[in-house]
N, C-alpha and C positions, 0 to 999 in steps of 0.2 A: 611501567605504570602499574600501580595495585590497581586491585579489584573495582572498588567505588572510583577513583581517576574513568578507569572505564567505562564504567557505567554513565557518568556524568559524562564523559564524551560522546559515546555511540549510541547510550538508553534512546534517543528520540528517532533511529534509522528506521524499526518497525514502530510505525504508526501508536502513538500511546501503551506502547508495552514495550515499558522497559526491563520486563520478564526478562527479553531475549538476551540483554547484553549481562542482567546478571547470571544468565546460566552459561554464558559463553566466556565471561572473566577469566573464571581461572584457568581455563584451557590456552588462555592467550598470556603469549608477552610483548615486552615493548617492540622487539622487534618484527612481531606480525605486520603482514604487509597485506593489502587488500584481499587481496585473492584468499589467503589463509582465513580472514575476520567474517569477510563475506560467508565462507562452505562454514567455518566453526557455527556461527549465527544461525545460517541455514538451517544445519541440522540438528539445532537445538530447536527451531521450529517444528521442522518432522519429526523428532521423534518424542514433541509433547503430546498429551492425549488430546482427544479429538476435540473435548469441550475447548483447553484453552486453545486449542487454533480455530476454532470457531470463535471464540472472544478475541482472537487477533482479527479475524476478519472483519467481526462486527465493529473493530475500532476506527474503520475505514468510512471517509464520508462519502455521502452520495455526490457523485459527480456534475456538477453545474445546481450542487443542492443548494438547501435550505442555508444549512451554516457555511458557504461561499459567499452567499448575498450579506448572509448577516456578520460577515468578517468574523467568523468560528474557528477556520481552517489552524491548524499549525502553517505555520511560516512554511515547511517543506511542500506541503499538500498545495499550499495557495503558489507557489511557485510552478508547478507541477502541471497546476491547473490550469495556472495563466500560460503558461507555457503550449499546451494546446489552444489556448483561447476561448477556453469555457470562462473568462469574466467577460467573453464580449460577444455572448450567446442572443441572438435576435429573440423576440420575443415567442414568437414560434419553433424558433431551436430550446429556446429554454421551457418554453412548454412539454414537447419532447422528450426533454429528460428528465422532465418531470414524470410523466407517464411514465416513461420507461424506468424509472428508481421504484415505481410505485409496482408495477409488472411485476419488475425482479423481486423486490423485497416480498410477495407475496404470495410467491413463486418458492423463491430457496431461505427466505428467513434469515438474509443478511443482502450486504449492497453488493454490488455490481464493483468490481474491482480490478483493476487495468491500469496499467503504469501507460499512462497518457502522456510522457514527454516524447517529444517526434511525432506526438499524430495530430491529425486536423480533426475537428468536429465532428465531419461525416464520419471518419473512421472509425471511432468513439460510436456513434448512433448505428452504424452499420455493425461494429462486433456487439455491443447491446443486442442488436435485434437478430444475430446468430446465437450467439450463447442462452439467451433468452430461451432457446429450441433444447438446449444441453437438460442432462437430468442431473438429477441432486447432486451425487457422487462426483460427476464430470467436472461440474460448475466447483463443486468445493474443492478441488483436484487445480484447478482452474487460476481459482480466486487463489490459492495459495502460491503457484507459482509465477500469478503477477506478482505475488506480497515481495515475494524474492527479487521481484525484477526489480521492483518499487525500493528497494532496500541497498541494493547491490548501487544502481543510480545514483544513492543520497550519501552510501558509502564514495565513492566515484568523484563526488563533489565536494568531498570532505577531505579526499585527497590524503589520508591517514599516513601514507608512507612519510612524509615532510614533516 
């Protein structure tokens, strides 16, 4: 597959930045298989400067936020989401993480970011309220390699080998 085929297939695995897949293009061919597309992608991640993996991060939404209610999400995210079960957040769990989106972002100056498929609510509100304790560096350290996990998941279900 050329370059833009690529792009246009995997650009949406990191969150609104389809940076990743066009700097991972040309290092790939058609016969990349997950594992190869996943670490290529990756490390076109790490070894961007710090700003845009900071604008990768910030591409991520708040978790049982604002644009989940108002049907904002990418199709991936809202799967993700629902998948934990942050579309069926009580009113006091969704208050919750409201505060706590508000905490974080106030805190590290981007969201709160965790590959939330497999966890329940609490889990999600209980590592919130651990990381929340993390310092700057840790958290961005953090956030980025949920971003991986978040990534590697969406590749995973995309199934690329087939």
């Amino acid at each position: 597959m050329n370059d833009q085929a690529f792009v246009s297939r995997f650009g949406g695995i990191y969150e609104h930045s389809p940076w990743v897949a066009e700097l991972a293009a040309p290092y790939l061919d058609d016969a990349a298989v997950t594992d190869v597309i996943a670490r290529v992608m990756a490390d076109c991640v790490d070894n961007a400067s710090r700003e845009r993996q900071l604008e990768l991060i910030r591409a991520h939404p708040d978790l049982a936020g604002r644009a989940q209610i108002a049907g904002e999400l990418t199709e991936a995210s809202t799967d993700e989401q629902s998948s934990a079960g942050l579309d069926r957040c009580s009113p006091a769990e969704y208050a919750q993480f409201q505060e706590l989106n508000e905490q974080y972002r106030e805190k590290f100056g981007f969201p709160f970011v965790m590959a939330v498929k497999n966890s329940s609510r609490q889990d999600i509100l209980d590592a919130f309220e651990k990381r929340l304790e993390n310092d700057y560096d840790v958290e961005f350290e953090t956030a980025l390699v949920e971003i991986h996990t978040i990534a590697r998941l969406r590749l995973d279900a995309m199934k690329p080998e087939s």
